[in-house]
C-alpha positions as MATLAB code, in Angstrom:
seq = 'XXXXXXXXXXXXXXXXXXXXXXXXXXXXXXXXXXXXXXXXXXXXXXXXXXXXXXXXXXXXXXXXXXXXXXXXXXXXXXXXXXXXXXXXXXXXXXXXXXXXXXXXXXXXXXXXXXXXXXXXXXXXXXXXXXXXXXXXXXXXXXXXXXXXXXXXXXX';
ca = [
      71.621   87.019  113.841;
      74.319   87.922  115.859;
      73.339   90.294  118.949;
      75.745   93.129  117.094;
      73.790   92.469  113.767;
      70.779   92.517  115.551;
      71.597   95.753  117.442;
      72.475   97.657  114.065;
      69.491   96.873  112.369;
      67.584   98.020  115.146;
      69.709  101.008  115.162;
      68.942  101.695  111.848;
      65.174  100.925  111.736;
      64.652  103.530  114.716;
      66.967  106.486  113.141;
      64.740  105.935  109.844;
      61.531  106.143  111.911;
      62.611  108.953  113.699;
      63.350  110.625  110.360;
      60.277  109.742  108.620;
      58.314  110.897  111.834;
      60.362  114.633  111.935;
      59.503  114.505  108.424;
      55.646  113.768  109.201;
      55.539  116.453  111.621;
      57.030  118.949  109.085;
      55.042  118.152  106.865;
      51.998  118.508  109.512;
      52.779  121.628  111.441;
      54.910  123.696  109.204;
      54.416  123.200  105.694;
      50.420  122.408  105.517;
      49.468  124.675  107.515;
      51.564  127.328  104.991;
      49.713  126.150  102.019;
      46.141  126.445  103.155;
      45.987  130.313  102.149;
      47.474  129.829   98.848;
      45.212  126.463   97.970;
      42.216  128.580   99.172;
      43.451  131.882   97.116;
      43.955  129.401   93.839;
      40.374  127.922   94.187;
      39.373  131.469   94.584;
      40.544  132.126   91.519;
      42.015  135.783   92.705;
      45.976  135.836   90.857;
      45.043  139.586   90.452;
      47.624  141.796   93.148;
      49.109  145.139   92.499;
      52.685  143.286   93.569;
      52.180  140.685   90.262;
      54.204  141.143   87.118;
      53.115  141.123   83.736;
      53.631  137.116   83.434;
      51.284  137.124   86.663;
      53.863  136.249   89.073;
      54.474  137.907   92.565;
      57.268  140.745   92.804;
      59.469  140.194   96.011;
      60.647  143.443   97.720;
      62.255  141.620  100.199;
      66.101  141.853  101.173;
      66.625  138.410  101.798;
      69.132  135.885   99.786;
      66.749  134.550   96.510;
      67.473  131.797   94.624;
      66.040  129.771   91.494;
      64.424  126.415   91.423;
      64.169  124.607   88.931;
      60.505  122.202   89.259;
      59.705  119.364   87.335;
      55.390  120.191   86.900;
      53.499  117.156   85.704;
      50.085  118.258   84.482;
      47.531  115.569   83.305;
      49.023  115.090   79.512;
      51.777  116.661   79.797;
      55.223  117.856   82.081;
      56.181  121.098   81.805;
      60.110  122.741   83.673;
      59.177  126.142   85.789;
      61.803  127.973   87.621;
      60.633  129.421   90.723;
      62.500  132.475   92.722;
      62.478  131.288   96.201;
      63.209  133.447   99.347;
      62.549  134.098  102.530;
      59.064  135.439  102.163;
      57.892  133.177   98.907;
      59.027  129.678   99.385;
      58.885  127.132   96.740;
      56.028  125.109   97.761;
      53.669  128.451   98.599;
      54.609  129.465   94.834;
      53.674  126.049   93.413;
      50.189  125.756   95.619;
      49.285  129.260   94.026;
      50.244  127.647   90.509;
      47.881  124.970   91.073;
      50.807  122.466   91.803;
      51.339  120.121   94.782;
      54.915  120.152   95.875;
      56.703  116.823   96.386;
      59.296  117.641   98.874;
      59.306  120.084  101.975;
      61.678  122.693  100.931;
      63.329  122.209   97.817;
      60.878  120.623   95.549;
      62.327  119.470   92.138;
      58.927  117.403   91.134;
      55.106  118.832   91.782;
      52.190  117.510   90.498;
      48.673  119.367   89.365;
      46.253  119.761   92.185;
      43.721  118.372   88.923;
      45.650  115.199   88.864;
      45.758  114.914   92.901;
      41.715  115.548   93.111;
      41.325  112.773   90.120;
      43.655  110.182   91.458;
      41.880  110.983   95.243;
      38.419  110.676   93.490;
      40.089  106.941   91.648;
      41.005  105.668   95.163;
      37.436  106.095   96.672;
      36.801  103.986   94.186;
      38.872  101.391   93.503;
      41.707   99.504   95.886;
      44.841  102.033   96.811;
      47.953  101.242   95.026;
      49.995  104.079   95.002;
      52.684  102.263   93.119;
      50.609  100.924   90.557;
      49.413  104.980   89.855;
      52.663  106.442   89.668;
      54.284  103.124   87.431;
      51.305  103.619   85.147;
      51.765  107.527   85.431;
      55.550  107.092   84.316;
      54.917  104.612   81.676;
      51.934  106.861   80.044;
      53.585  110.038   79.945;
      56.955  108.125   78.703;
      54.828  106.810   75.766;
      54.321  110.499   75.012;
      57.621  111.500   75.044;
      57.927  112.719   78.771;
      60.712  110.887   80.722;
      62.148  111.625   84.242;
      65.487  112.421   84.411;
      65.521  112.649   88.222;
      65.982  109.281   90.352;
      63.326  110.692   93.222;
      60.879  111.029   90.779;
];
């Protein structure tokens, strides 16, 4: 390789590491943390609020901008469309944690999967070699066989 080449390549391995390690920290000091209450509220068990709707779901009073989401939720036999109404006070992955859903993405989540699913495939790889591609292949192809297909390229 040339030492332009070599120099580009370089360039572009560091700007992806320093995305994927902004993205780590995210992930690590903003939205974690933000989901503990809601994962510990959901194994509590305690959906019951005076500021809950009839459906269950949580009634924003707040004056910020909302908007809807639409989340692809993949349960263990089947996958299921929710739209969410995210704003400032109730963001998307909050709302899917106290669903019993594990978003996929930081902010804008279009795929979640059950926290059920997460604790079985975590229980699987105590057990057996991790092969995260291998899960998720055999994931697609099982719930394609039941007439569940991803539309979305991310998935």
């Amino acid at each position: 390789l040339s030492t332009n080449t070599a120099s580009v390549i370089d360039d572009k391995r560091s700007c992806h590491a320093c995305h994927k390690h902004a993205q780590a920290h995210r992930w690590n000091n903003t939205v974690l943390p933000s989901l503990i209450r809601p994962y510990m509220k959901f194994q509590r068990e305690q959906h019951h609020s005076s500021s809950l709707d009839e459906s269950g779901r949580f009634i924003c009073k707040c004056s910020s901008r909302h908007h809807t989401l639409e989340v692809t939720c993949v349960h263990m036999e089947q996958i299921e469309d929710v739209v969410l109404d995210v704003c400032e006070c109730r963001s998307a992955p909050v709302q899917l944690v106290q669903d019993g859903f594990f978003p996929c993405a930081l902010v804008w989540p279009t795929l979640a999967v059950s926290l059920d699913m997460l604790e079985f495939v975590s229980e699987l790889f105590h057990h057996i070699a991790p092969n995260e591609r291998g899960w998720v292949a055999t994931l697609t192809k099982y719930l394609k066989t039941r007439g569940y297909c991803f539309t979305m390229v991310d998935s």
